[in-house]
C-alpha positions as CSV (number, residue, x, y, z in Angstrom):
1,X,100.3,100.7,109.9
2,X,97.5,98.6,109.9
3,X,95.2,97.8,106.5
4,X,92.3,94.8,106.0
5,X,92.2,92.5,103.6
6,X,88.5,91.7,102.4
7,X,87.3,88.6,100.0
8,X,86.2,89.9,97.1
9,X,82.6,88.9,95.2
10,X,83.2,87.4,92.2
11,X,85.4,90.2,90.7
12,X,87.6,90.1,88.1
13,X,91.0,89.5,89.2
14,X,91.9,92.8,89.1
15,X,91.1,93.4,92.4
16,X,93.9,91.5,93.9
17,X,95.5,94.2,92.9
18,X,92.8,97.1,93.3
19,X,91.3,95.7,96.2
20,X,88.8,98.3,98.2
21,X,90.4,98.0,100.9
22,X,90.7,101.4,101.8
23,X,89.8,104.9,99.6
24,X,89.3,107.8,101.1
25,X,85.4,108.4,100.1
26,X,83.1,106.3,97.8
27,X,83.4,105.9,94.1
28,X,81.9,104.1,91.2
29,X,83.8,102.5,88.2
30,X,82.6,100.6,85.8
31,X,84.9,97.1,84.9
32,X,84.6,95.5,81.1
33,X,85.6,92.4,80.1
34,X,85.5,91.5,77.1
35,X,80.9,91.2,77.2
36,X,81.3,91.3,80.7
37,X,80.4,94.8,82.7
38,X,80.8,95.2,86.2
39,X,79.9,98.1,88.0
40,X,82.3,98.7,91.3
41,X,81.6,100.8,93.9
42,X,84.6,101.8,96.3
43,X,83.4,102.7,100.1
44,X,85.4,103.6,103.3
45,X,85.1,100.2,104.2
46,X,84.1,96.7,102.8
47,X,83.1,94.1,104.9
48,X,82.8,90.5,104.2
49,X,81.4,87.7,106.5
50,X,83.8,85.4,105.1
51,X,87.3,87.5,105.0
52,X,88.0,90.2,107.8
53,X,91.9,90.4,108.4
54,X,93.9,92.7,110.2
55,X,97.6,93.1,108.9
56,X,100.4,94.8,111.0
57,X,104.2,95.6,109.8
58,X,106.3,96.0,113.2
59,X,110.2,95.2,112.7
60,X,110.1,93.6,109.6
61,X,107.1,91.0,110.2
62,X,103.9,91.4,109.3
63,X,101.3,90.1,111.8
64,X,98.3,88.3,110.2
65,X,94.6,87.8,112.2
66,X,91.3,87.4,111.9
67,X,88.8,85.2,109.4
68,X,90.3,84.1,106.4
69,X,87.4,82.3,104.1
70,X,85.2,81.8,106.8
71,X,88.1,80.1,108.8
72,X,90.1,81.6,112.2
73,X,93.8,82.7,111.2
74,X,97.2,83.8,112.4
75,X,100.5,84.1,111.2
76,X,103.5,85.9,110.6
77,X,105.0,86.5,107.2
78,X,108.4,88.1,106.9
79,X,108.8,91.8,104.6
80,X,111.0,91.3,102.3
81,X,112.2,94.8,103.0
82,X,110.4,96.7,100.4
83,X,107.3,99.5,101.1
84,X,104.2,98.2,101.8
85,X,101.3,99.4,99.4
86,X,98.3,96.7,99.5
87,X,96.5,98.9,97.6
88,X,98.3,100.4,94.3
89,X,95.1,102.3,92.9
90,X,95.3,104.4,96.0
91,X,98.9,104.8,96.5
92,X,100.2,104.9,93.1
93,X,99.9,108.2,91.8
94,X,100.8,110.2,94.8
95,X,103.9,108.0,95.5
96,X,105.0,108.1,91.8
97,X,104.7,111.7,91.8
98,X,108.1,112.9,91.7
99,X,109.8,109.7,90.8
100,X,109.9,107.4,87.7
101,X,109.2,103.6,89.7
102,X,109.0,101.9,93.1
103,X,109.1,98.4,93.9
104,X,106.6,97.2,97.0
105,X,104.9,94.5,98.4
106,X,101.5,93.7,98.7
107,X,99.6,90.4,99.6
108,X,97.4,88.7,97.4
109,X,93.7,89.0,99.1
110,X,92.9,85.2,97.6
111,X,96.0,83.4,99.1
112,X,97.1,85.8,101.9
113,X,100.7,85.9,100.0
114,X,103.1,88.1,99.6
115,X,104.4,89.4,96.8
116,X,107.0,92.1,95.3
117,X,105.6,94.4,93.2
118,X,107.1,97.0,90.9
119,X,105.1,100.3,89.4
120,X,106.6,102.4,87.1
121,X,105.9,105.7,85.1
122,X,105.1,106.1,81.7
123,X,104.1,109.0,80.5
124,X,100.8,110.6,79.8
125,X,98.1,108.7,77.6
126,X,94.6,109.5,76.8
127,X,92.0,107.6,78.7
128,X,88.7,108.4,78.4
129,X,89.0,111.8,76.5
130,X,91.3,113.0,78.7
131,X,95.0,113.4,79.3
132,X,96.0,110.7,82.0
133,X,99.4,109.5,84.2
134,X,100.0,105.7,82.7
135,X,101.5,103.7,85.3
136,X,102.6,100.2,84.6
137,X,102.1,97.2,87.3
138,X,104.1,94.3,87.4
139,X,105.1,91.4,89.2
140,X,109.3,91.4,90.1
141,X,111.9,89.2,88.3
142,X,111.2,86.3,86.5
143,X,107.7,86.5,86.9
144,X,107.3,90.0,85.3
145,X,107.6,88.0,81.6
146,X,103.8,86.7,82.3
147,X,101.6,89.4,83.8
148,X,101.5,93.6,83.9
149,X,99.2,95.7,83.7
150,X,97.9,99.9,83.8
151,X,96.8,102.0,86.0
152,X,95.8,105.5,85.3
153,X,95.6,108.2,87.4
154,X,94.1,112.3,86.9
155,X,97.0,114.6,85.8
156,X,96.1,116.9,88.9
157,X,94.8,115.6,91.8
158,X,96.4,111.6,91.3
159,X,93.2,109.9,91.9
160,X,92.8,106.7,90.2
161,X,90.5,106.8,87.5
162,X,91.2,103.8,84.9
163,X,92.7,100.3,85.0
164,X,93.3,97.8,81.2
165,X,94.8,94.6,82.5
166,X,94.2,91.1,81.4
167,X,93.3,88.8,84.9
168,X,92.8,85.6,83.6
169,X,94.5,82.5,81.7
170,X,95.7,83.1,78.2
171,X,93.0,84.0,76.2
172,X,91.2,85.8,78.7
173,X,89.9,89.4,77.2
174,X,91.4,92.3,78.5
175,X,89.9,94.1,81.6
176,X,88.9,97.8,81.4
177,X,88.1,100.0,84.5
178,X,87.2,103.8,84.1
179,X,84.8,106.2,86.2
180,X,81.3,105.3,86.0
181,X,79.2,109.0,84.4
């Protein structure tokens, strides 16, 4: 299994953990932050002259190579034994579908670190108008007191569609992602 890892352009935060890394075809989403508004379009593939990493799992170690911020890297960085999902937004919905949570790891595309992750099912919430899965993000043990977040996801076909989240310090307004109309 092999995914990339691309530097993001002055996104919210978010996207360490929605990274477009991957989707299957493009799509447009509009991020608010408190009077901030982003528009986000997800592609195939997103390049960046700065980041372009290439991340293997084989036995348990994850090989890391490329251009890391513009500077040559490679390393290895032992799985902590858990499925790998880098990105959630993608993966979520369809791997939550008949269960209630998973725990995963993922690395963190600003720091190339890796990190346990848990998602979890909650139920059905309006987003947008319409009827949508809630899944909740968080980080795993002690560090799941400071940050979570939401994901949402369309009842039938389990593509993302929505994201509320605060990325930032205390203080920091809460971050809303839905389908661009």
């Amino acid at each position: 299994m092999e995914q990339r890892l691309c530097q993001s352009y002055g996104m919210p935060l978010v996207e360490l953990f929605l990274a477009a890394f991957a989707m299957a075809q493009e799509r447009n989403y509009i991020s608010i932050c408190g009077k901030t508004k982003t528009s986000i379009k997800w592609t195939e593939e997103h390049k960046s002259s700065n980041t372009n990493l290439s991340i293997s799992l084989n036995n348990g170690i994850y090989s890391i190579s490329g251009k890391f911020n513009g500077k040559q890297i490679s390393k290895k960085v032992k799985s902590k034994g858990k499925p790998w999902y880098q990105n959630i937004a993608y993966n979520a919905g369809l791997t939550l579908k008949n269960g209630r949570s998973v725990e995963y790891e993922c690395f963190r595309p600003d720091n190339i670190k890796l990190y346990t992750m848990s998602a979890a099912k909650k139920g059905t919430e309006k987003l947008d108008g319409k009827n949508a899965v809630r899944i909740e993000v968080s980080l795993t043990g002690f560090m799941s007191a400071f940050w979570s977040c939401d994901y949402y996801f369309d009842m039938s076909s389990l593509m993302f569609v929505g994201y509320k989240g605060v990325n930032g310090d205390p203080g920091t307004p809460e971050t809303k992602i839905s389908v661009a109309r």
